[in-house]
N, C-alpha and C positions, 0 to 999 in steps of 0.2 A: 179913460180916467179910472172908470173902477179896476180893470189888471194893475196901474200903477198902485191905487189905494191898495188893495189886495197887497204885493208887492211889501210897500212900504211895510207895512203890517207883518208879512212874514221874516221882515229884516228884523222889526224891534224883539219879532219872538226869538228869533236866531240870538240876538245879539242880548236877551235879559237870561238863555241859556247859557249862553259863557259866562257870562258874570255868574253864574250860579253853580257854575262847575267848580269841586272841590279835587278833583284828582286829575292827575292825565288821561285816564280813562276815560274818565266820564267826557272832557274836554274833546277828545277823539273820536266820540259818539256823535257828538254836535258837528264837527268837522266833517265826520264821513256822511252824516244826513243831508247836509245843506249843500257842502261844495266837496264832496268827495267822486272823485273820478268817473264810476262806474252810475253809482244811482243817489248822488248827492241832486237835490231840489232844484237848486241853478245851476248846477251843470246840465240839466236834462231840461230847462226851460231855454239855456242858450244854445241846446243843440235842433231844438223845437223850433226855433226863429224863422229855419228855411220855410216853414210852413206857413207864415206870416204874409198877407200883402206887400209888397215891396216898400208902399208907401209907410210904414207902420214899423218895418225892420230900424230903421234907424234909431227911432226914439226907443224901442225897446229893446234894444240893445243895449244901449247907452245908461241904462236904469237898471237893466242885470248886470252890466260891469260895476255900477257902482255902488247895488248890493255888494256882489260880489268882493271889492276893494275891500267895502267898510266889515265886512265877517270876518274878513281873512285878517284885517288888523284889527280886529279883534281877538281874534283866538293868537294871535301869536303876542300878542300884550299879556293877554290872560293866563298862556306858557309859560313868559317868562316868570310872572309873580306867584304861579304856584314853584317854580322851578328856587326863584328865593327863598318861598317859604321853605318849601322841605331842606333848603340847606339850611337856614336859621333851626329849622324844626332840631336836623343833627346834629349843628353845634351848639346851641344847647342840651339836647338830651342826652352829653356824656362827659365826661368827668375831664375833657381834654382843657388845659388850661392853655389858652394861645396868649398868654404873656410870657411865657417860658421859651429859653430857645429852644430850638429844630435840635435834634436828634443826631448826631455824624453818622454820616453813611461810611457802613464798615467797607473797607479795602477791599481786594485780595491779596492772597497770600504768594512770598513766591514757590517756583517750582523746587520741590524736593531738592533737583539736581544742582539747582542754584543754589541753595542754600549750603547744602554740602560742600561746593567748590566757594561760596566765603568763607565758609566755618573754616576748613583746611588752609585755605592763601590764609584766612588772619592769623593760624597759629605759624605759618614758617614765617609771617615776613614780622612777628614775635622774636622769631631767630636770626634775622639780617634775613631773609632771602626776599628776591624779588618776583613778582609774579608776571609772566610776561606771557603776550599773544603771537600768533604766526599765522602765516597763511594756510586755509584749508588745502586749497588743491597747489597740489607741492610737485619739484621736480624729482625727477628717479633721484637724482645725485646728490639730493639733501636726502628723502626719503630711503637713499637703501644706499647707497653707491659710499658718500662718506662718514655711514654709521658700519660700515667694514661688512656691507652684507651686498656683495654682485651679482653681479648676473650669474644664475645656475646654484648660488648659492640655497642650500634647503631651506634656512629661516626662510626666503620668500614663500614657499608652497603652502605655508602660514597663514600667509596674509589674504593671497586669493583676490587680487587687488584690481579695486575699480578706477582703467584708464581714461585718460581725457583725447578724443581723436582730435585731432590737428594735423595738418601738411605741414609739410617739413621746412619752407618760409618762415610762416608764421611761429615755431620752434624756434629757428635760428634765430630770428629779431628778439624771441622775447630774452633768446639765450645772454644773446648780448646787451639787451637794454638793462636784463636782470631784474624781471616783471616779476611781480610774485614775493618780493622781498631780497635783500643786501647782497645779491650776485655778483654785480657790480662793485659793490664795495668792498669785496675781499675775496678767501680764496676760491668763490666760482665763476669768477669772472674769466674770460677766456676757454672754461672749461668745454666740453660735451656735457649737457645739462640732463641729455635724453628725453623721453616723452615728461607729458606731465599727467598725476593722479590724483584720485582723493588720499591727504594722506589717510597711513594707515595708523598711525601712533602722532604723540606732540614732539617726540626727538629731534626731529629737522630743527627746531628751533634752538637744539643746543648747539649743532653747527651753526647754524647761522649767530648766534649770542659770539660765539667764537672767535669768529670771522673778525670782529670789529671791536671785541672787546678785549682787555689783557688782565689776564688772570690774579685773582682768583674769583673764580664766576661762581655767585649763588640763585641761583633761579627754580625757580617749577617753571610747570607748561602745561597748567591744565587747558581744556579745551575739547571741541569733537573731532571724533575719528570715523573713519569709512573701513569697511572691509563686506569683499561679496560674501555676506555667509547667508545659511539657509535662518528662516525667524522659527524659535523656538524658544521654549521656556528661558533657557540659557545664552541664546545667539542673538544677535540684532546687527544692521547692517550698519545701524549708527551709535556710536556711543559717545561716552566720554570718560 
């Protein structure tokens, strides 16, 4: 009886300490004294039980857990309502009016290179022209063959140009399905289409514009381009 009275006693002293804590800190203090891991009060009373009569373990156990219980909800009651106050504390102590709306969260911006390829398409299609897309990886026969530049020809030693490997099947079907953009639907249909690369320029899409359209064609063709160069202040392997 007297360890319970005992007991009892050091719960009301635990539990008139949180109530009396004004900060986290302090509140952590109490925490770590009573039921903190290492050398909290009841944690070293319940690890002490082994040493108890057997007969005697049960009921006091049973009275450390439910110190135990009633500290623990305490101090986390007592967390919460300092954790209110200090936020009451900050919005009062500063000049924020929350009847006002919230702020717009600034964007981002787009990239340079975007911007520049609107600025330019809105001043030609200003002038009738249209602005149109193509496929990147393109065949030799748009890319060099019906821009009047063949095989052997110099302008290629130019371009230094990055292939796409494929077996020669898969070439042929796409040759003839006309993968990649209007093959099929005009003059490269039937043709030798040759390997396929990253194109090197947006030209391919003026034959292809061609192909299916009747003159008089007004188009750009901005976009990116590939070529194997070495990256230097002035080189890049990608542009536009």
């Amino acid at each position: 009886m007297a360890n319970e009275r005992e007991l009892a006693e050091r719960t009301e002293t635990a539990l008139r300490e949180i109530a009396d804590a004004t900060d986290a800190a302090a509140l952590d203090a109490v925490r770590v004294r009573y039921v903190g891991r290492k050398d909290g009060e009841l944690t070293a009373r319940l690890k002490g039980l082994a040493g108890l009569p057997v007969a005697e373990r049960p009921a006091a156990g049973a009275a450390l857990n439910r110190a135990k219980t009633a500290i623990e909800a305490a101090l986390s009651e007592r967390e919460q309502a300092l954790r209110e106050r200090s936020l009451d504390a900050s919005l009062t102590g500063t000049a924020l009016d929350l009847s006002l709306p919230g702020r717009p969260v600034r964007l981002g911006r787009l990239h340079p290179i975007s911007r520049a390829i609107r600025d330019i398409s809105r001043i030609f299609l200003g002038m009738g022209f249209e602005s149109v897309e193509g496929p990147e990886i393109e065949w030799d026969y748009y890319n060099f063959e019906a821009l009047n530049i063949p095989a052997g020809h110099p302008a290629r030693d130019k371009f230094n140009t990055l292939w796409v490997a494929q077996d020669a099947a898969t070439a042929l079907s796409l040759a003839r399905t006309g993968t990649g953009g209007g093959a099929a639907r005009g003059g490269g249909a039937g043709r030798d289409m040759g390997p396929m690369l990253f194109r090197t320029h947006t030209s391919p899409m003026q034959i292809r514009t061609m192909e299916h359209r009747r003159p008089p064609v007004r188009i750009i063709v901005p976009g990116r381009c590939y070529r194997f160069e070495a990256t230097d202040a002035t080189h890049e392997s990608v542009f536009f």
